[in-house]
C-alpha positions in Angstrom: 10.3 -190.9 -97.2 11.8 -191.9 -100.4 8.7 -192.0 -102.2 8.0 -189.0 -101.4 11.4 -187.5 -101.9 11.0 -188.9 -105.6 7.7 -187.4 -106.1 9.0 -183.9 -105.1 11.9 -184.4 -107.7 9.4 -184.9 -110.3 7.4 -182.0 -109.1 10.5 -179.4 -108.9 11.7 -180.3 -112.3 8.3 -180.1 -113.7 7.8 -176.3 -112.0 11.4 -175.6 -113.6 10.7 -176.9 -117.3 7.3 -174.8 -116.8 8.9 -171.9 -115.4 11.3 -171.5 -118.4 9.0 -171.6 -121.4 6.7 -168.9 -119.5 9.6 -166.5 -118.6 10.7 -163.6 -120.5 14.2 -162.5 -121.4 14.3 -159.0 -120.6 14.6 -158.9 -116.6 17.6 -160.7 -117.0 19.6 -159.1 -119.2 18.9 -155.8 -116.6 20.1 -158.5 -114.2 23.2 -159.3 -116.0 23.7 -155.5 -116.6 23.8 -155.0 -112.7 26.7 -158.3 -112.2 23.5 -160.6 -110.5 24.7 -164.0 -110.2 23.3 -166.4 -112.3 21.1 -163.7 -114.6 23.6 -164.9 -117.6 22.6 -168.9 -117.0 18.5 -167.6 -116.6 18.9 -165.9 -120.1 20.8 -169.1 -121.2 17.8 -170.9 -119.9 15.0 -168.9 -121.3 16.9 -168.5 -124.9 16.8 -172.5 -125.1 13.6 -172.9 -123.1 12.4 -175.9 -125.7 15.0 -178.0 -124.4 15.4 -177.2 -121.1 12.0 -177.7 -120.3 12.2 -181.1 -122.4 14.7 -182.5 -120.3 13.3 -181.3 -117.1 9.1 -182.4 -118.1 10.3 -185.4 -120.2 13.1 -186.9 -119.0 13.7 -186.1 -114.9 10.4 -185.7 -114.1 8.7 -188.6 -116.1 12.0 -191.0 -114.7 10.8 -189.5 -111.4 7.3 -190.3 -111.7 8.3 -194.2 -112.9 10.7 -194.9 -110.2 8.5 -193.1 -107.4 5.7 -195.8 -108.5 7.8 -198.7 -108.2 9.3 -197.6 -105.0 5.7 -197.6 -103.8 5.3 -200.7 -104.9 8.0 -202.1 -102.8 7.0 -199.9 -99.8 3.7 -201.7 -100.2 5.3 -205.3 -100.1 7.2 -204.1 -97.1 4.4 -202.8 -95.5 2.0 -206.4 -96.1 5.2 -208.5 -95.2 5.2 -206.7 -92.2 1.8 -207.1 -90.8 1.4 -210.7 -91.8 -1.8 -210.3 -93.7 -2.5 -212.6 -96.5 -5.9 -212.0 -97.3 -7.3 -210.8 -100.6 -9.1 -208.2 -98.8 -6.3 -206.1 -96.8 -3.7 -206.7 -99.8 -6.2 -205.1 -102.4 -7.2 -202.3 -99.6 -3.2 -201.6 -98.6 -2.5 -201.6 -102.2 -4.9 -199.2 -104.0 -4.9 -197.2 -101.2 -1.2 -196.0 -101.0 -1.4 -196.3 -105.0 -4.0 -193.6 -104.8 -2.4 -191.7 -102.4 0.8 -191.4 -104.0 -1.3 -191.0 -107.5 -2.9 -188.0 -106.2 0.3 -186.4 -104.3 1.7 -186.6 -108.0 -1.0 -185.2 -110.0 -2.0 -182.3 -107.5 1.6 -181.2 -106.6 2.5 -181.3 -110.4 -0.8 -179.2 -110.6 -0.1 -176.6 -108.0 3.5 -176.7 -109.2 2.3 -175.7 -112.7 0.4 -172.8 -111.3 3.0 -171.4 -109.5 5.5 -171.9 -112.2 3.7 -169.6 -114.5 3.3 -167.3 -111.7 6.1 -166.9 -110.6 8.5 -168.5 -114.0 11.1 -165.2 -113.3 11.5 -165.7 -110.3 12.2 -169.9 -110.5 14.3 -169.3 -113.8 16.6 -167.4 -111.5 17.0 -169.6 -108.6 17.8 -172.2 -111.0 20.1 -169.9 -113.0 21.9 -169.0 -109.5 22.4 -173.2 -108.9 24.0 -173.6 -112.2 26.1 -170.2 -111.4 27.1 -171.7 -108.1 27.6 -175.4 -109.9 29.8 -173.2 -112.2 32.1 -171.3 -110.1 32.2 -173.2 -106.8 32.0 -176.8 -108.0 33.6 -176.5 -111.7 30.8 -178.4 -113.1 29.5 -176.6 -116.3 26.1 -177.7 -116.6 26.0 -175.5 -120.5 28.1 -173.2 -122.0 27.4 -169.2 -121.3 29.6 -167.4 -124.0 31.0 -164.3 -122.3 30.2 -160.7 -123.5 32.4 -160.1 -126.8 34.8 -157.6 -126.6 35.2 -154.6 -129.1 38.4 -154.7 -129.8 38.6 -156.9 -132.9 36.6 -157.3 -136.2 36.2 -153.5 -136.8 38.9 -152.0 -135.4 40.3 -148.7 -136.4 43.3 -150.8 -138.0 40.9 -152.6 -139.8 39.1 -149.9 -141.4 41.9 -147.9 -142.0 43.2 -150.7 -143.7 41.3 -151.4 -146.3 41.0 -147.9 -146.6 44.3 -147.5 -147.7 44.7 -150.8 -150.1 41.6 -149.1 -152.2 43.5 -145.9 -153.1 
């Protein structure tokens, strides 16, 4: 179950780093116009979709893919210590077998993740930004920082322009 669990990590976060260079801004900031939760992290994700999707491809989901193989190594171990078989045979079977079948559990559901990612990249980049909204405001853990709309009280104020107005006469 844990090898499994560890491929479906690196699967997720592959979907996720895919989904975010393939999405477009502009549904979100109609999102963010209407108060949905977590459209202000999705734009925050799509404006920096080079690095999001770095850390997600590169670094989770190729960690993922290195641990899941040696946790199938051990399972394997496990599995021949178990069943008292010491031949050459069974070991090599047992062993290229599971290898395979982990191998190709990879590789397809990264494929089939990839597919739906660009299909549906909107979509996923919104369920992610609605995590980190609800990693933000329930938990207090600030996964980046989303600047707040600026106010227009400020720079260019009347009192501003009025001024400089009246040092130039």
């Amino acid at each position: 179950m844990i090898v499994f669990f560890l491929v479906l990590v690196g699967i997720l976060f592959d979907m996720m780093g895919i989904a975010s260079a393939a999405a477009q801004e502009k549904p979100y900031h109609a999102m963010a116009a209407e108060r949905v939760k977590g459209a202000r992290h999705a734009i925050h994700i799509v404006r920096n979709a080079d690095r999001f999707s770095s850390i997600c491809n590169d670094v989770v989901g190729d960690v993922a893919g290195i641990i899941s193989g040696a946790a199938s190594t051990l399972v394997v171990i496990k599995f021949l210590a178990s069943i008292d078989q010491n031949g050459a045979v069974v070991t090599t079977v047992v062993t290229v077998g599971f290898t395979a079948f982990v191998s190709a559990l990879t590789v397809g559901g990264k494929a089939m993740g990839k597919s739906m990612a660009i299909h549906y990249s909107n979509r996923i980049v919104l369920i992610v930004g609605k995590c980190f909204y609800f990693l933000e405001e329930r938990l207090k853990i600030r996964i980046f920082q989303v600047r707040k709309a600026k106010s227009g009280n400020g720079r260019r104020g009347k009192t501003h322009a009025a001024g400089k107005r009246e040092s130039t006469r």
